[in-house]
N, C-alpha and C positions, 0 to 999 in steps of 0.2 A: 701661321697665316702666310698667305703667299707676298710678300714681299722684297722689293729690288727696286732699283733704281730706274726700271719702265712700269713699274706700279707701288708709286708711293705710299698710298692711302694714307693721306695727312690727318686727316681730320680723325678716321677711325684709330691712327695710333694715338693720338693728342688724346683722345676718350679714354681707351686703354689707362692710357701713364695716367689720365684723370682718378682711376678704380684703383691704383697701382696692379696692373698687372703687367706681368713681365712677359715680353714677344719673342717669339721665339722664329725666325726667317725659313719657311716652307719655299722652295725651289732660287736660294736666293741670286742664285745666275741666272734667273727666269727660263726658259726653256731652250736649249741649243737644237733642239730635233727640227727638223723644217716642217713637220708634221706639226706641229703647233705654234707652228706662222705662219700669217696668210700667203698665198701662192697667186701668184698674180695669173688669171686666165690664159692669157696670152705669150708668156715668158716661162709662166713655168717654176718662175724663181720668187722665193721669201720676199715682201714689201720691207717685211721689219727688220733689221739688223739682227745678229745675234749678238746679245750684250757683250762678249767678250771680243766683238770684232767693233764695239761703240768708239770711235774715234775718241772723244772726249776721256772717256776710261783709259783707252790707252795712251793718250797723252798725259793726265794723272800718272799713270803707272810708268811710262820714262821717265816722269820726275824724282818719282821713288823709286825706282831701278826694282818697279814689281810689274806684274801683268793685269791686265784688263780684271780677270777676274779676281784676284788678289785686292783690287783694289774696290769692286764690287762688295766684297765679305768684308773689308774694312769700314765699310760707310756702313755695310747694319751696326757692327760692332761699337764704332762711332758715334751710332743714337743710342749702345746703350740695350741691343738686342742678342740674341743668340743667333749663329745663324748657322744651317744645318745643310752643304753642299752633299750632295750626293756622287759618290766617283767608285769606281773597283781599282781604278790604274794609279798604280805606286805613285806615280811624278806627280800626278795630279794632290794625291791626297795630299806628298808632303808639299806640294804649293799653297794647298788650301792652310795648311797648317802656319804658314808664315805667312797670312795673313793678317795679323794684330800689330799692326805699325800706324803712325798718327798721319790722319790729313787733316791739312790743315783749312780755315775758314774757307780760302779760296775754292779749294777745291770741293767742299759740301758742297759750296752754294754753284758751283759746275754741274755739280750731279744733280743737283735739285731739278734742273732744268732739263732732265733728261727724262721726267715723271711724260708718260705718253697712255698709263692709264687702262696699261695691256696686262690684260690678267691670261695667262697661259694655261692656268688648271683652275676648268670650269665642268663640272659635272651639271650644271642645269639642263642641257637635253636630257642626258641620260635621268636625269629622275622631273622629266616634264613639269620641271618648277624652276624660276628664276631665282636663285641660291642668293644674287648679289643684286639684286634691285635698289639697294638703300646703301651701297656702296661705291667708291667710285668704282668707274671700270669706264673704258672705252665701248665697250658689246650692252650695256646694261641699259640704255635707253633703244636699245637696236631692235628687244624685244617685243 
């Protein structure tokens, strides 16, 4: 499921671990394309941050001498999820790969507060049905 630190979906994973079923992180850097952030009319330019440029994250990740996104795949890891980054480029993968190091209280409850409820991979146009109506999402009451 899509999953990250600017779409929490508390409740739906609480349900989940309810069933025990195990989650597995779909896009967990949520989306770097600016194609799938809003573009503000007038500028031209993405509203939403890319996670890996989220201040908060990267101040996390100087603490841990990791990066934004390393510390990103840690906090899925951290609840206890799988999580599935997609990359073709060497640096990257072996970044993603030392990503399994601990944060601590502090910093969960840092990230928690970065939950904005942006879900980036939504096919409900494309099959003219709202996919996530009963889920959180920021676009899901929009409909």
């Amino acid at each position: 499921m899509e999953l990250h630190p600017y779409l929490q979906q508390k409740d739906f994973v609480e349900w989940q671990k309810s069933k025990g079923i195990h989650m597995m992180q779909f896009s967990p850097l949520a989306n770097q394309n600016n194609f799938y952030r809003d573009i503000h009319w007038a500028t031209g330019k993405a509203e939403t941050a890319r996670l890996t440029d989220e201040p908060v994250l990267k101040e996390i990740g100087k603490k841990h001498g990791k990066s934004a996104a390393q510390v990103a795949l840690a906090w899925g890891l951290a609840n206890g999820r799988s999580v599935i980054p997609k990359s073709v480029i060497d640096g990257q993968i072996r970044e993603n790969l030392e990503s399994d190091f601990p944060l601590d209280q502090e910093d969960m409850d840092r990230i928690a507060t970065l939950d904005r409820k942006l879900r980036f991979n939504d096919p409900s146009s494309a099959y003219e049905w709202n996919l996530y109506s009963d889920l959180e999402s920021a676009w899901s009451n929009a409909t």
